[in-house]
Every structure is written in structure tokens, then in C-alpha cells.
Residue frames relative to the residue before (quaternion, step in Angstrom):
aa qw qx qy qz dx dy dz
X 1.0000 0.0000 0.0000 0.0000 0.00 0.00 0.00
X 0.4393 -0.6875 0.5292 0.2332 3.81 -0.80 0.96
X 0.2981 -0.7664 0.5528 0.1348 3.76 -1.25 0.92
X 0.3061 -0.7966 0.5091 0.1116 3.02 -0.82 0.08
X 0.3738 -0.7718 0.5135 0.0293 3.41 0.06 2.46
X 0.3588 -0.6639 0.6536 0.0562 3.65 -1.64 0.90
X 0.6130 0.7176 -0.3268 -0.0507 3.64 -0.15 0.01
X 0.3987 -0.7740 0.4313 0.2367 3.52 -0.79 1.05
X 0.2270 -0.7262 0.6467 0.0538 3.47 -1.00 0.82
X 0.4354 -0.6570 0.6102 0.0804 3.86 -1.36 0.81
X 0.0241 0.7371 -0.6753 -0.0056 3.75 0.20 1.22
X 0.1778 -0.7811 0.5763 -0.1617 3.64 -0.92 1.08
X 0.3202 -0.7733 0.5372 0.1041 3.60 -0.84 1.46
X 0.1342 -0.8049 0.5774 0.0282 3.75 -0.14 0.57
X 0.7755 0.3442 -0.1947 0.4922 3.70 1.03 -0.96
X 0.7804 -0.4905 0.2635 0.2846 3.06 -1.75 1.39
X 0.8851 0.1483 -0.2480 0.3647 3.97 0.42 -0.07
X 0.7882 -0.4693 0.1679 0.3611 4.19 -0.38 -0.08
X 0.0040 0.8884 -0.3656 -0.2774 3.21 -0.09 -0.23
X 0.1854 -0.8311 0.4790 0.2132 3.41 -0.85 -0.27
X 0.8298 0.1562 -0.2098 0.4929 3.09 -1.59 0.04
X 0.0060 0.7476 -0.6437 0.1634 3.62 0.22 1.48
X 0.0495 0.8389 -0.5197 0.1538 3.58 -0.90 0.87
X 0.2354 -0.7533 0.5853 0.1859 3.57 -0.45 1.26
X 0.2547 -0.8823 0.3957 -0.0093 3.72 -0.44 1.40
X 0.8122 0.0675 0.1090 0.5691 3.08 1.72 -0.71
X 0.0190 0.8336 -0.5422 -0.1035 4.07 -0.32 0.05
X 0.1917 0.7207 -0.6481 -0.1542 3.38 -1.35 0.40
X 0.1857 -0.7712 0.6085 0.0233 2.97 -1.42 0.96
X 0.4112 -0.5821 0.6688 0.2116 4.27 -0.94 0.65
X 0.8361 0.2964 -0.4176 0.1968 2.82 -1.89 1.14
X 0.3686 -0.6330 0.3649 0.5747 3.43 2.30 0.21
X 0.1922 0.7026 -0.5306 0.4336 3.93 0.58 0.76
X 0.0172 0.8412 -0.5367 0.0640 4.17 0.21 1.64
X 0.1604 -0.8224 0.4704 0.2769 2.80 -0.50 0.75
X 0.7896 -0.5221 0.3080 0.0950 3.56 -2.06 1.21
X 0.7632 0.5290 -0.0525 0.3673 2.97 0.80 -1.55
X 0.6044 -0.7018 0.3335 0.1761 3.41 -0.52 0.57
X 0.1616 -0.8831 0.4401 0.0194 3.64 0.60 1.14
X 0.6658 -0.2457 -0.7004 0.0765 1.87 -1.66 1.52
X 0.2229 -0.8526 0.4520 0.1385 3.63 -0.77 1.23
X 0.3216 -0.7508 0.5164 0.2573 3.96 -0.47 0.98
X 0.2455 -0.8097 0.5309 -0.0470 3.10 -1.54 0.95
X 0.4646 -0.7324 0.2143 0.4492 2.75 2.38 0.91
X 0.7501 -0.2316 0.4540 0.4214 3.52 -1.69 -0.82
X 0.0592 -0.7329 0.6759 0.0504 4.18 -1.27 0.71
X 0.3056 -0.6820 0.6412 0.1745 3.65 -0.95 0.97
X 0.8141 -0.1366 0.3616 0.4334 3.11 -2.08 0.17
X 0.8381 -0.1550 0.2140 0.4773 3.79 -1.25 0.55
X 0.6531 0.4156 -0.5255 0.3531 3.92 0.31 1.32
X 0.5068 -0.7241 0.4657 -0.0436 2.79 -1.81 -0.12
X 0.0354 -0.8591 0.5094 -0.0337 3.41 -0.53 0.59
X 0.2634 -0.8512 0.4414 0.1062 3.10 -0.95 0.49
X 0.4037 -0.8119 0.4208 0.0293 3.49 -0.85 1.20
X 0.0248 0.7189 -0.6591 -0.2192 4.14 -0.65 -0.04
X 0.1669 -0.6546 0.7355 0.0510 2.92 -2.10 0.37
X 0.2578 -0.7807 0.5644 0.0744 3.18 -1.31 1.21
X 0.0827 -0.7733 0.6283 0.0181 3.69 -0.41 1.22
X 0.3015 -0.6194 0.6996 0.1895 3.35 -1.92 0.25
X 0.0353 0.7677 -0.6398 -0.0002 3.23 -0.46 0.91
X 0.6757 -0.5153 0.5123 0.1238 3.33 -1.19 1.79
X 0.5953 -0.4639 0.5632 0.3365 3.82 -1.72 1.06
X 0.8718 0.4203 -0.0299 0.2498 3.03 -1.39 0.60
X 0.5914 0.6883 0.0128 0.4198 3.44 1.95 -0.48
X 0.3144 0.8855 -0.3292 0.0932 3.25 1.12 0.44
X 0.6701 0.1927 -0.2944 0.6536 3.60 1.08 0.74
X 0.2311 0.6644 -0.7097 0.0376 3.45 -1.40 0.40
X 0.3814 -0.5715 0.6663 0.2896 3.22 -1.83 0.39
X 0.2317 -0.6238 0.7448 0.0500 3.31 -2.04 0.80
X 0.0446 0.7141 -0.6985 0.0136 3.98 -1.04 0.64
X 0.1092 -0.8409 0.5189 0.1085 3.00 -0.42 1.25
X 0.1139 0.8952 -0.3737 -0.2146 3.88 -0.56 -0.12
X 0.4253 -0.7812 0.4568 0.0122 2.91 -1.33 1.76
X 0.2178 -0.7876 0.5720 0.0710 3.49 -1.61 0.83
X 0.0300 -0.6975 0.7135 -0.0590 3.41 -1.03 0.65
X 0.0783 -0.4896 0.8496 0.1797 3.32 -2.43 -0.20
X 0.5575 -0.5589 0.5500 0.2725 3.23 -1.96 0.70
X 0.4984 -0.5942 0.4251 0.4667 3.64 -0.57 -0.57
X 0.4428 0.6134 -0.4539 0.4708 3.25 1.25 1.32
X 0.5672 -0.4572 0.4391 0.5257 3.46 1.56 -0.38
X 0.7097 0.4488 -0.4943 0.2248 3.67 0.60 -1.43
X 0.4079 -0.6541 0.5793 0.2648 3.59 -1.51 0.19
X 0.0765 -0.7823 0.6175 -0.0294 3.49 -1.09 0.65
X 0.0732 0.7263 -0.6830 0.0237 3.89 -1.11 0.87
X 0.1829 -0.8164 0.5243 -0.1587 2.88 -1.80 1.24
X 0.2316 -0.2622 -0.8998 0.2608 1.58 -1.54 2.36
X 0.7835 -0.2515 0.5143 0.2414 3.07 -2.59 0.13
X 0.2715 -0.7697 0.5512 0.1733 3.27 -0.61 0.39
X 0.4595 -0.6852 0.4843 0.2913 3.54 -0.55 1.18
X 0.3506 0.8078 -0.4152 0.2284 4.56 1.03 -0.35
């Protein structure tokens, strides 16, 4: 029978201006490991050097006892510009 994994992640502003409308848009993860949660999930508005914090609901598959999870996340500064994480390689 498949379980069902809790886990909170720490999305953090490191760069010199705000962002907004931060959004987890997409996940992959290895080992058939689906993920739960509802996509795409906002993570509101980040200030200058804060932080917020986020959960995700995975299914994780009989048998499974390690998997990887890449989430990727979107924002714009309060210039408009648009940014997604990881970096695409395009």
C-alpha cells in the first residue's frame, strides 16, 4: 500500500530586492514517487532576506525508501522581471 510523505521546505530571498507571487509550478521526483499536492501552489509575496515556508504532499510507492524530489519555483521582482528555480539550462 503507498504512504503518503509530509514535507516542508524553507523558500528564502537571498537577493537585494522582493519578490512576489512565488509559486511552486511543477515537481519531479525518481522512483515513481507522485506527487499529492495540488500544482501550481502559491507561496505568496518574500521580503528582503525572508522566508516562508511551504508543505508538499508526496505518494511514495511500496517498497521505496529513497527518492529525489526537484521542485520548480516562480517569482517576478517588483520590476516585473520573472525568475524560475533551478535555472534553466535554455
Amino acid at each position: 500500500m503507498a504512504r503518503q510523505l509530509s514535507v516542508s521546505y524553507t523558500l528564502s530571498n537571498g537577493a537585494g530586492i522582493n519578490t512576489v507571487n512565488v509559486q511552486v509550478v511543477s515537481v519531479t521526483n525518481t522512483n515513481d514517487v507522485i506527487m499529492s499536492s495540488t500544482l501550481p501552489m502559491s507561496a505568496g509575496d518574500i521580503a528582503v532576506t525572508g522566508s516562508t515556508q511551504i508543505r508538499l504532499v508526496y505518494t511514495v510507492p511500496p517498497g521505496v525508501t529513497s527518492f529525489r524530489s526537484i521542485p520548480r519555483i516562480t517569482s517576478q521582482d517588483t520590476y516585473g522581471n520573472n525568475y524560475s528555480y533551478p535555472a534553466s539550462s535554455a
